[in-house]
DRENTI-439669 format. One record per residue (C-alpha): residue number from 1; x, y, z. Coordinates in steps of 0.02 Angstrom, whole numbers, plus 50000, padded with zeros to 5 digits. Layout:
KOLDREN;NUM;X;Y;Z
...
END
This chain:
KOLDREN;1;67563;55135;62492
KOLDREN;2;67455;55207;62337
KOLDREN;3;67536;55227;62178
KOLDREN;4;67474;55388;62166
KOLDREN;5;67408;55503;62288
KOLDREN;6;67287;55602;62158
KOLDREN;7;67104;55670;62247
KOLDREN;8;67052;55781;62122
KOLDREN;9;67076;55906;61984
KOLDREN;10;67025;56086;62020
KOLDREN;11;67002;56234;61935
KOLDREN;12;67132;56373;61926
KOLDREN;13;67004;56507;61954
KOLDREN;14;66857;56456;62031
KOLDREN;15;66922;56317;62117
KOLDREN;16;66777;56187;62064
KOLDREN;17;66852;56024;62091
KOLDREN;18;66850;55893;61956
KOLDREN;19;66860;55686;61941
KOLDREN;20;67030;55631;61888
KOLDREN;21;66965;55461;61824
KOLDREN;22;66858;55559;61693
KOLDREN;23;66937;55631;61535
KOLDREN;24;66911;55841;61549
KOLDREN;25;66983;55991;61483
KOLDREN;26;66970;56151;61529
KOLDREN;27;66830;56228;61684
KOLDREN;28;66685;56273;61643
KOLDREN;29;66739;56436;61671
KOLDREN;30;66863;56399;61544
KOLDREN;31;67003;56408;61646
KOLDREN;32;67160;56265;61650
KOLDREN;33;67126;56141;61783
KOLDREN;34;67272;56094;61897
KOLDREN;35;67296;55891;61987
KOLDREN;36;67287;55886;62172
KOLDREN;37;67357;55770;62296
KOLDREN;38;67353;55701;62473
KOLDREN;39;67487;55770;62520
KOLDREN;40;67489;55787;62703
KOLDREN;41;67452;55604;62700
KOLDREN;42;67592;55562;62588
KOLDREN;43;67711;55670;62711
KOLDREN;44;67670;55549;62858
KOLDREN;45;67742;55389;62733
KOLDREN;46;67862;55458;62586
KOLDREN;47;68029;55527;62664
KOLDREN;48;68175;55608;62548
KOLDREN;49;68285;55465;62583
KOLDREN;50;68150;55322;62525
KOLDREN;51;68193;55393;62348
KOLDREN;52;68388;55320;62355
KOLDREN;53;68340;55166;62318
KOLDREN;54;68221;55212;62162
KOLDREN;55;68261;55213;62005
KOLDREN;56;68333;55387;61906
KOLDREN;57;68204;55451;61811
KOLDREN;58;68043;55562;61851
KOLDREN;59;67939;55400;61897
KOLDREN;60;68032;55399;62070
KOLDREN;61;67916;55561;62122
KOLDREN;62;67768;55419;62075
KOLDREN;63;67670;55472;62215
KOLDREN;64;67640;55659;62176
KOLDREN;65;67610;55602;61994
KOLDREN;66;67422;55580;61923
KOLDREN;67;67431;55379;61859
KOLDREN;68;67363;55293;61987
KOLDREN;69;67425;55117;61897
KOLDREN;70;67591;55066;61867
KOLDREN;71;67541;54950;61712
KOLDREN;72;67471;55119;61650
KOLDREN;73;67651;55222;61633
KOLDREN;74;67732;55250;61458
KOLDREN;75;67918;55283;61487
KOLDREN;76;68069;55321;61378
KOLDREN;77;68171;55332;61523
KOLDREN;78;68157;55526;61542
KOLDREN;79;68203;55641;61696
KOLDREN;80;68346;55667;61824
KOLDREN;81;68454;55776;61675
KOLDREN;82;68607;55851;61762
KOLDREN;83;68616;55997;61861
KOLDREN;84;68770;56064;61770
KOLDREN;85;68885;56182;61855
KOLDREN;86;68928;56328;61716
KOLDREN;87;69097;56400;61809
KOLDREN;88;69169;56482;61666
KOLDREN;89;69034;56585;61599
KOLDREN;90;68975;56607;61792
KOLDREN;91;69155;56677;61829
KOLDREN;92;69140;56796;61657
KOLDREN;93;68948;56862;61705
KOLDREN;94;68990;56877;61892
KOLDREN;95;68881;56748;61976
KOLDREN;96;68995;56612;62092
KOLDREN;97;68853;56480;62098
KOLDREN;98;68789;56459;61894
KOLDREN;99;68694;56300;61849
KOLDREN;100;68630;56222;61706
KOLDREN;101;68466;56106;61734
KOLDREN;102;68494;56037;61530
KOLDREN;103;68344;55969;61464
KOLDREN;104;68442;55945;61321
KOLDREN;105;68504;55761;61396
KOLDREN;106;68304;55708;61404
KOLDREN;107;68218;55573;61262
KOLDREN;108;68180;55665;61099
KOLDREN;109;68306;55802;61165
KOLDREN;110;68182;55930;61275
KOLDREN;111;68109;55945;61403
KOLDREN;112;67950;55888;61318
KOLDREN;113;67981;55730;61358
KOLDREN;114;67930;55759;61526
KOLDREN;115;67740;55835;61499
KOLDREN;116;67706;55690;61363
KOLDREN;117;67743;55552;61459
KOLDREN;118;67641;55566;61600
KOLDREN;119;67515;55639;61503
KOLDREN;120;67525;55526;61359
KOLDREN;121;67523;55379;61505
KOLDREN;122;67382;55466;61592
KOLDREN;123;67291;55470;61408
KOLDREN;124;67316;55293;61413
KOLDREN;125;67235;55262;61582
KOLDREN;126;67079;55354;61542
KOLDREN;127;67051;55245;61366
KOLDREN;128;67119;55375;61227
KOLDREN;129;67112;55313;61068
KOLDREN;130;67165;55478;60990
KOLDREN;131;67240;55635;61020
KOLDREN;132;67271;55810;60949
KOLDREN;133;67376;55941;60984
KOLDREN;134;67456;56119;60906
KOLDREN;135;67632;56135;60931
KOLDREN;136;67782;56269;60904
KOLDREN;137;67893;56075;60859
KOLDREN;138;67967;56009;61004
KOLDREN;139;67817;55957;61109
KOLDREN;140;67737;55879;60957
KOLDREN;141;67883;55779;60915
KOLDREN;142;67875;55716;61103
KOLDREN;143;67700;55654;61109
KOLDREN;144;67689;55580;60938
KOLDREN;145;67850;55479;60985
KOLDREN;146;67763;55430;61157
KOLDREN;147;67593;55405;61076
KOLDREN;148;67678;55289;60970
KOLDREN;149;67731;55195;61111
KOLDREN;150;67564;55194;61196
KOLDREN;151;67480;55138;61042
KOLDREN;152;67394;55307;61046
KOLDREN;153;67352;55383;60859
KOLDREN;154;67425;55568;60852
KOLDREN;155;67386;55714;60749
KOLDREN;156;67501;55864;60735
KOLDREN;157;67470;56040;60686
KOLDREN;158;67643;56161;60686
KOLDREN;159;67696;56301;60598
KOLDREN;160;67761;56286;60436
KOLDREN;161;67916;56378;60499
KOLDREN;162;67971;56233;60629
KOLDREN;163;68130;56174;60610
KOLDREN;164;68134;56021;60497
KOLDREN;165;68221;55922;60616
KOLDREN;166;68088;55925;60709
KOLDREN;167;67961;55908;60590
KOLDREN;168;68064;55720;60535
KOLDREN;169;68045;55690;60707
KOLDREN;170;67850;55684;60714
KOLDREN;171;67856;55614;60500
KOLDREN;172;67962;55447;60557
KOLDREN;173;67828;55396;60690
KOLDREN;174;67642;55346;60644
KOLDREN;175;67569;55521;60660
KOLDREN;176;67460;55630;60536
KOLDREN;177;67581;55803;60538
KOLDREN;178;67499;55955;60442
KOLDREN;179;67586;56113;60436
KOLDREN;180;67494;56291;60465
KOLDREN;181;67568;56447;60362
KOLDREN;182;67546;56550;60518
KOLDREN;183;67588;56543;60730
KOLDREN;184;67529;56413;60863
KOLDREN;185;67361;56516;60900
KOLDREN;186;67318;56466;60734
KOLDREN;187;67363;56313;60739
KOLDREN;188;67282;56296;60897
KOLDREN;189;67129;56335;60811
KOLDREN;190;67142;56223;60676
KOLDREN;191;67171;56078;60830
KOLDREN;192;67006;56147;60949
KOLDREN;193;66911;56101;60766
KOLDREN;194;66983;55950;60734
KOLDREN;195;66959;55869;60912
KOLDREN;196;66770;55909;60891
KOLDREN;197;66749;55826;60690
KOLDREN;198;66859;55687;60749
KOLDREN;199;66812;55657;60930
KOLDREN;200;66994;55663;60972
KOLDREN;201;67075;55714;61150
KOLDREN;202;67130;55891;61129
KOLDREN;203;67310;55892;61224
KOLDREN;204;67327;56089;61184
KOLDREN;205;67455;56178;61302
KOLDREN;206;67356;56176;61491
KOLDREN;207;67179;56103;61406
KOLDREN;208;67229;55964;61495
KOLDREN;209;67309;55952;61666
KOLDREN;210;67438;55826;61642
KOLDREN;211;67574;55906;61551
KOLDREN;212;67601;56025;61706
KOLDREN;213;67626;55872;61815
KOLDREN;214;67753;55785;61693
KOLDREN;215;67863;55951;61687
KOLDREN;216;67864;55993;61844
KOLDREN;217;67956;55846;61885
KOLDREN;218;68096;55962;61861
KOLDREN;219;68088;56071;62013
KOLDREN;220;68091;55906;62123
KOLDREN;221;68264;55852;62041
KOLDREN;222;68337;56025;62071
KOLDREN;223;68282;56023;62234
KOLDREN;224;68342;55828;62245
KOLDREN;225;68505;55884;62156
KOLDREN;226;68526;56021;62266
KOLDREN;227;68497;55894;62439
KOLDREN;228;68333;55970;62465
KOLDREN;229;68426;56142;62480
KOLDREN;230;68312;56293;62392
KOLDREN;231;68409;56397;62238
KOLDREN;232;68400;56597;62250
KOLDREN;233;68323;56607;62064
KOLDREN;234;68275;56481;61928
KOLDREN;235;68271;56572;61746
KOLDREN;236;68136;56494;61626
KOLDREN;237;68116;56534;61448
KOLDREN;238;67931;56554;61449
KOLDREN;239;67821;56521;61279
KOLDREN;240;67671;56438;61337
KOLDREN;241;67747;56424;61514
KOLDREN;242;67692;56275;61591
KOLDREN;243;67864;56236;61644
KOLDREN;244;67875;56400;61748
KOLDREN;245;67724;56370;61811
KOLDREN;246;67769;56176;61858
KOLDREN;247;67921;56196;61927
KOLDREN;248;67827;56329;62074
KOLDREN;249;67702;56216;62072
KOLDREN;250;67840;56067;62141
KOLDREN;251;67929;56194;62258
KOLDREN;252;67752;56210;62342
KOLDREN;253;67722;56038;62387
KOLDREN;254;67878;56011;62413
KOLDREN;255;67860;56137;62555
KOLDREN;256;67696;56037;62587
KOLDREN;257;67784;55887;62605
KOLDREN;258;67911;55954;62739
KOLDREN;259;68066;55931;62639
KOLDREN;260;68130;56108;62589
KOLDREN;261;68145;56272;62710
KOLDREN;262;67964;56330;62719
KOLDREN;263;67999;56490;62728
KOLDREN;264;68097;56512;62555
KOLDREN;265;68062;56506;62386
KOLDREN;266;68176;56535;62226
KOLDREN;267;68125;56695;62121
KOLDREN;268;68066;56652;61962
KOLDREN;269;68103;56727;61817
KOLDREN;270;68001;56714;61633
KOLDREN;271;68103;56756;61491
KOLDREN;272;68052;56780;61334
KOLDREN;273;68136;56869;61168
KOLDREN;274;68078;57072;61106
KOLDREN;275;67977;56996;60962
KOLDREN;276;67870;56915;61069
KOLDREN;277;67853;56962;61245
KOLDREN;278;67659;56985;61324
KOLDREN;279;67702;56903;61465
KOLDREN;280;67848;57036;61492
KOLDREN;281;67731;57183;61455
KOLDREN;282;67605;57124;61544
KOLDREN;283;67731;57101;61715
KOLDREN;284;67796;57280;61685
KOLDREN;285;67614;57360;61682
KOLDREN;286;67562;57245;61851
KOLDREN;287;67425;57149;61743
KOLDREN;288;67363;56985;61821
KOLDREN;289;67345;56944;61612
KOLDREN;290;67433;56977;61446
KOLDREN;291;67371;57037;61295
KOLDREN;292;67388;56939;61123
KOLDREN;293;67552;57003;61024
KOLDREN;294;67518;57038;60874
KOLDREN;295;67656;56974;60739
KOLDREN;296;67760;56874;60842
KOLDREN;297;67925;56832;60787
KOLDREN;298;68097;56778;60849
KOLDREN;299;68248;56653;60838
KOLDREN;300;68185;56548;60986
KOLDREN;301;68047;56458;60904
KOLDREN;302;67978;56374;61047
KOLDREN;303;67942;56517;61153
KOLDREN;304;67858;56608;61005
KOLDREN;305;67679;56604;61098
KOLDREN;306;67566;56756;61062
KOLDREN;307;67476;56730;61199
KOLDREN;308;67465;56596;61336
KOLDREN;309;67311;56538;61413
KOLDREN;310;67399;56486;61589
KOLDREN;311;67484;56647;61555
KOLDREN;312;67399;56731;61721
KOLDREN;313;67495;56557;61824
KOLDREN;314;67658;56622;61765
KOLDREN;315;67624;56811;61810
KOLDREN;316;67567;56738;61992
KOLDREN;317;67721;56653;61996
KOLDREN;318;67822;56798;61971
KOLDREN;319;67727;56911;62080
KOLDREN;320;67730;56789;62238
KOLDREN;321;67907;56742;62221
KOLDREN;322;67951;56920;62209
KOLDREN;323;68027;56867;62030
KOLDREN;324;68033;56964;61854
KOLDREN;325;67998;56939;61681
KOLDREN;326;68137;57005;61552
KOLDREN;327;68141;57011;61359
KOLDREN;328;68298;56971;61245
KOLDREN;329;68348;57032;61060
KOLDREN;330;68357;56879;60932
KOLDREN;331;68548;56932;60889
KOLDREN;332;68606;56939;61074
KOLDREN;333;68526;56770;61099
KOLDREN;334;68605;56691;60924
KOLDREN;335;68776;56796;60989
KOLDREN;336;68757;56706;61176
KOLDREN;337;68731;56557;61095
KOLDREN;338;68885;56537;61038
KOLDREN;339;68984;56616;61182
KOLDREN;340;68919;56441;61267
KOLDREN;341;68940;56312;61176
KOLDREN;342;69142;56384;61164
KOLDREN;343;69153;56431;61345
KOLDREN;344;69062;56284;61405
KOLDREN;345;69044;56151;61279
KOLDREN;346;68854;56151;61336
KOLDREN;347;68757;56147;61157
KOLDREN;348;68610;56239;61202
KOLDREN;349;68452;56276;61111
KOLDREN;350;68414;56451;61075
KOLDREN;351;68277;56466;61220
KOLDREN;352;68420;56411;61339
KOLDREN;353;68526;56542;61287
KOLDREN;354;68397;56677;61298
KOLDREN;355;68384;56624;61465
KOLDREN;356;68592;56639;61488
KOLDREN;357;68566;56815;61427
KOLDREN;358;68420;56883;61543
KOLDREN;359;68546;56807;61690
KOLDREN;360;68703;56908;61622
KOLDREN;361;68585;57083;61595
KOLDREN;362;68502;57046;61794
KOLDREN;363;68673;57034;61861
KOLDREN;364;68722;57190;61758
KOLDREN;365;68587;57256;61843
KOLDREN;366;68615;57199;62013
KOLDREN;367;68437;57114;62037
KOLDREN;368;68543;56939;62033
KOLDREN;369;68678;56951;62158
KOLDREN;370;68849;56878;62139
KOLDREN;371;68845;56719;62274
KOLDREN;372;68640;56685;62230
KOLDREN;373;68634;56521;62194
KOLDREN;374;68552;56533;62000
KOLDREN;375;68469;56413;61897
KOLDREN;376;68451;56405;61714
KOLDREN;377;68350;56287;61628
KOLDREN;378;68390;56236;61462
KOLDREN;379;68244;56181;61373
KOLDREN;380;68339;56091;61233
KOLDREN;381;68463;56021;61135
KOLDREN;382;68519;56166;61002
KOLDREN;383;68565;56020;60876
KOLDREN;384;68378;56029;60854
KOLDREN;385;68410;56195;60770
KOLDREN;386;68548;56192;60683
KOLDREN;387;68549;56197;60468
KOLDREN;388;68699;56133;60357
KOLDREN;389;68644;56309;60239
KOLDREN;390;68730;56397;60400
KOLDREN;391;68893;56310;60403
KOLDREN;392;69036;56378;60300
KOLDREN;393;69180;56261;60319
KOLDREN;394;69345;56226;60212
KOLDREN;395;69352;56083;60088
KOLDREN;396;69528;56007;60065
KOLDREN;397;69554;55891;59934
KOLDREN;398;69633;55693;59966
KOLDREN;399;69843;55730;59997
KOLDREN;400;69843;55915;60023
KOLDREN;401;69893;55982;60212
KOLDREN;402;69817;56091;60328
KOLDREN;403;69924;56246;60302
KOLDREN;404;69872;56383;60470
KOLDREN;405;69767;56356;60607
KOLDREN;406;69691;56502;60683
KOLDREN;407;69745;56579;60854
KOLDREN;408;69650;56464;60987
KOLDREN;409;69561;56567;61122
END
């Protein structure tokens, strides 16, 4: 058997097919190219059960992955997080069968980890020397740590308003970090510039096709986790949303393959928060596109995206799943937030728990029923997020006693 089962790279749009042993970005048309595989070929050979003896992480799904060499991989051990069940806070919103997919549990603590290995190991494969990419934090933290690995030089553009966690994440590895006073379309901007003066590999969200292949990684574990049985309706907090758009993308050829119900999918759902939500607006006005959003703002840093140039993959997503796309206020999110880490113990980021909160308001709603089988994926650990400056905690002094203890819940 092949490594890899890779053919070619096509284009989202016009469907002009592509080398994948040649570096490229976007179409000519200027539209995101997506990898394509042999798949019918692959069902004939690959059966579910030829997995169990693999080992846990995303490399096990090898052969619907783009390296085509194994000496070529670059691995921190990342994929197969849990599929968490969340009983308490399903029993208190009203849905029987809640789960957590927590990206959280994954190398440099998201689900970033995913896109930047196998695109930071496809990088490698082609002969990148150097790479470039705008980021909200946590997918620049992700592939400067895995460039680093690779032996791949890095440079970072993010907004000056990413957590500085984050930012000492991408400052402790060998990577040049500059900050932009302004959003990820500018620092995109800054990034399409510098790849041209520098002759460095611009890894911008979806202007190169790997990412999408790393990530969606994820829908074959929940499927896997699930024993190849298909969920009712997978919640996504949607920025960029390549993960939205990976995770259909596995559910497809994994109906290719044979190993799920063909005639099922899960509904998706794109979440996003009211200070930034085209992707929302554009879903309730039936546009194949969004518009950009002007002043963008919200808790949930990463999904702060003014506009998304896959952002017409997610919107097909929705539509032909029959899905939704919902917007959340920052203070219900920060107020959710809480209400699961204390239920649950489950230290989510605050994308994750925007993504709690659209599944509480659809249940309200009735859109999710109660015995759906829901899943939520948490992008993140919320540690990530978290300042001392927010933290107002007693101070007792050596020998004195603790004298009341609040009423525990």
């Amino acid at each position: 058997m092949a490594f890899s089962y890779v053919t070619h790279l096509s284009c989202s749009k016009c469907s002009r097919a592509y080398s994948p042993d040649a570096v490229h970005h976007l179409c000519s048309c200027g539209a995101p190219l997506l990898v394509n595989y042999d798949v019918r070929k692959l069902a004939k050979i690959l059966k579910p059960n030829d997995l169990l003896k693999r080992n846990h992480d995303l490399w096990r799904y090898h052969e619907l992955l783009p390296i085509r060499s194994p000496k070529n991989v670059v691995s921190l051990g990342e994929g197969m997080t849990p599929l968490v069940p969340m009983k308490k806070l399903g029993a208190e919103i009203g849905i029987s069968h809640l789960y957590m997919k927590d990206e959280g549990m994954a190398p440099t603590g998201t689900f970033k980890a995913r896109g930047a290995a196998v695109g930071v190991s496809k990088a490698k494969e082609l002969g990148i020397k150097g790479l470039v990419m705008p980021t909200n934090g946590n997918a620049g933290a992700a592939w400067s740590l895995y460039s680093s690995r690779a032996g791949i030089q890095s440079v970072i553009i993010m907004p000056e308003g990413a957590p500085s966690m984050i930012r000492s994440e991408v400052t402790s590895t060998d990577t040049h970090l500059f900050l932009v006073n302004g959003v990820i379309s500018d620092a995109g901007k800054i990034a399409a510039k510098a790849a041209t003066d520098f002759r460095l590999y611009d890894v911008s969200t979806l202007k190169e096709p790997y990412r999408i292949e790393g990530k969606k990684t994820m829908g074959f574990e929940i499927a896997e986790q699930l024993l190849w049985e298909t969920p009712d309706v997978i919640l996504y907090p949607a920025g960029g949303g390549v993960g939205l758009i990976a995770i259909y993308k596995a559910f497809k050829e994994l109906k290719e393959l044979g190993w799920i119900n063909s005639t099922k999918m899960p509904r998706f759902v794109a979440v996003q928060a009211e200070g930034c939500a085209p992707i929302v607006k554009a879903w309730k006005n039936k546009k194949g596109e969004s518009e950009f959003w002007p002043d963008s703002r919200t808790v949930a840093f990463g999904i702060n995206v003014p506009k998304a140039l896959g952002d017409f993959l997610v919107l097909q997503a929705i539509y032909e799943t029959n899905g939704c796309a919902l917007d959340v206020k920052d203070k219900e999110i920060l107020k959710e937030q809480k209400n699961i880490i204390r239920k649950e113990g489950a230290f989510v980021c605050p994308e994750g728990a925007a993504a709690f909160l659209a599944a509480r308001k659809l249940r309200d709603s009735g859109w999710i029923e109660e015995d759906e089988r829901v899943i939520i994926i948490n992008t993140g650990m919320g540690l990530k997020y978290m300042n001392k400056e927010f933290m107002d905690l007693p101070v007792l002094q050596p020998g004195e006693s603790i004298d009341s203890l609040p009423v525990m819940q």
